[in-house]
C-alpha positions, 0 to 999 in steps of 0.5 A: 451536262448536268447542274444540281441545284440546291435551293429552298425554293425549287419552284422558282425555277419551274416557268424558266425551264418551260418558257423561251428559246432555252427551253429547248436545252432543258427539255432535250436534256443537253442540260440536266437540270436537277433539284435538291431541298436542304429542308429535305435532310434537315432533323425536326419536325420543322426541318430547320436549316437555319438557326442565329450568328454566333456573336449576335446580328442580325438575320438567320445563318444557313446550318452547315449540315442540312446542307453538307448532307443536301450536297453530299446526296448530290454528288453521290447522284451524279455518281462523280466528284464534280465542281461545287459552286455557291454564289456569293458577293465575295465570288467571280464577276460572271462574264462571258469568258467564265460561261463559256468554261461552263457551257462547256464542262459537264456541269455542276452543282449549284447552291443558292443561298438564303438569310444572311448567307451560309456557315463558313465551316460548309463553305470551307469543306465543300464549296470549290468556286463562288460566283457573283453577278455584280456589286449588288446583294439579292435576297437568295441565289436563285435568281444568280443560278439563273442567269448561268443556267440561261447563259449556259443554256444557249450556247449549248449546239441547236438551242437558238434559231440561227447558229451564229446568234451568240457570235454577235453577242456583246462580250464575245471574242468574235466581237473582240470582247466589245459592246454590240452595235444597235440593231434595226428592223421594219418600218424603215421609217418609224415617227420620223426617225430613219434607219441609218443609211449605211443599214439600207445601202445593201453594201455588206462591207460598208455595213460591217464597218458601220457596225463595227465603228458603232460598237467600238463607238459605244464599248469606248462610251460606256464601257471603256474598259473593254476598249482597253482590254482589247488594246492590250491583247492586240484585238484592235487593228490600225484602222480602228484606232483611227476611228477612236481617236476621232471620237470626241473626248468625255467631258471632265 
């Protein structure tokens, strides 16, 4: 797969590429990262790409058409008309379920934003999805392409040490969409505080449900959302209700 990255500063990128397990994804070329500088097709000596909001405020506006030309070079490139992604507080919350769509596409490009954010003329004619992170704003979108490149990056077959790695993640199907369990390793004795006996019992399935009830224990603790959602997609089974009902009640 292939992602085109638009960004003012490409250099951001440079030590996550060649640093960590993901590494291997770029380096082997299983996913294609390119990069392209709006500056680069802006006029002027000074290669402008923003300019003020048209009825006052504060902060700059990226121009429309550095970057329509930027994007339009991009997608010629890849010699195929291909998604066009900007992230944006207004776009869809990245989980899990939307990186495994990526992880499994032929990529895209990727427009990171800067200032106050773009011309909507740019957005309305090329953007085809919008992607955010969380109810917070960040100072440009690289940091947001990022986190989908390493996402994306080790899902992709041979990339992690052990295959089935990302199987035991937090949000992934295999683990009906809930919160991982806490993890333990060497000493089994660390400043008083013990491993938990199930973990040393060498029973495989009294461990598994030692974990299961510890992740359903924590997703119906801090994320009682998910609980709901796996309720209602029937990803529960009689003896996990069981457990939560057992569970105390949050305090009002």
């Amino acid at each position: 797969m292939r992602f085109d990255v638009l960004t003012l500063f490409p250099e951001l990128f440079a030590p996550f590429l060649a640093n960590g397990i993901n590494r291997r994804a770029f380096a082997s070329g299983q996913v294609d990262v390119r990069f392209w500088n709006p500056r680069d097709f802006a006029e002027g000596n000074y290669r402008r790409v923003d300019d003020r909001p048209f009825g006052g405020g504060p902060g700059m506006v990226m121009m429309a058409e550095p970057l329509a030309r930027c994007v339009e070079a991009a997608v010629a490139d890849r010699g195929e008309a291909s998604p066009v992604v900007l992230f944006s507080p207004v776009g869809q919350p990245l989980r899990h379920a939307v990186v495994t769509e990526w992880a499994a596409s032929a990529g895209a490009v990727l427009i990171c934003g800067r200032y106050e954010g773009l011309d909507q003329r740019f957005i309305d004619r090329y953007v085809t999805h919008q992607i955010s992170l969380g109810d917070f704003v960040l100072s440009g979108g690289e940091l947001a392409a990022l986190a989908l490149l390493d996402a994306v990056a080790r899902l992709q077959p041979g990339v992690l040490g052990d295959a089935d790695s990302h199987a035991q993640d937090s949000f992934n199907p295999e683990l009906d969409g809930l919160l991982d369990c806490p993890h333990y390793t060497r000493p089994e004795v660390w400043r008083d505080m013990s491993v938990p006996a199930p973990l040393m019992s060498g029973h495989h399935a009294q461990i598994e449900r030692w974990r299961r009830e510890q992740r359903l224990a924590l997703t119906a603790e801090r994320r009682p959302d998910l609980i709901a959602a796996a309720r209602a997609e029937g990803r529960l089974q009689p003896r996990d209700e069981q457990y939560l009902q057992q569970l105390p009640r949050p305090a009002l």
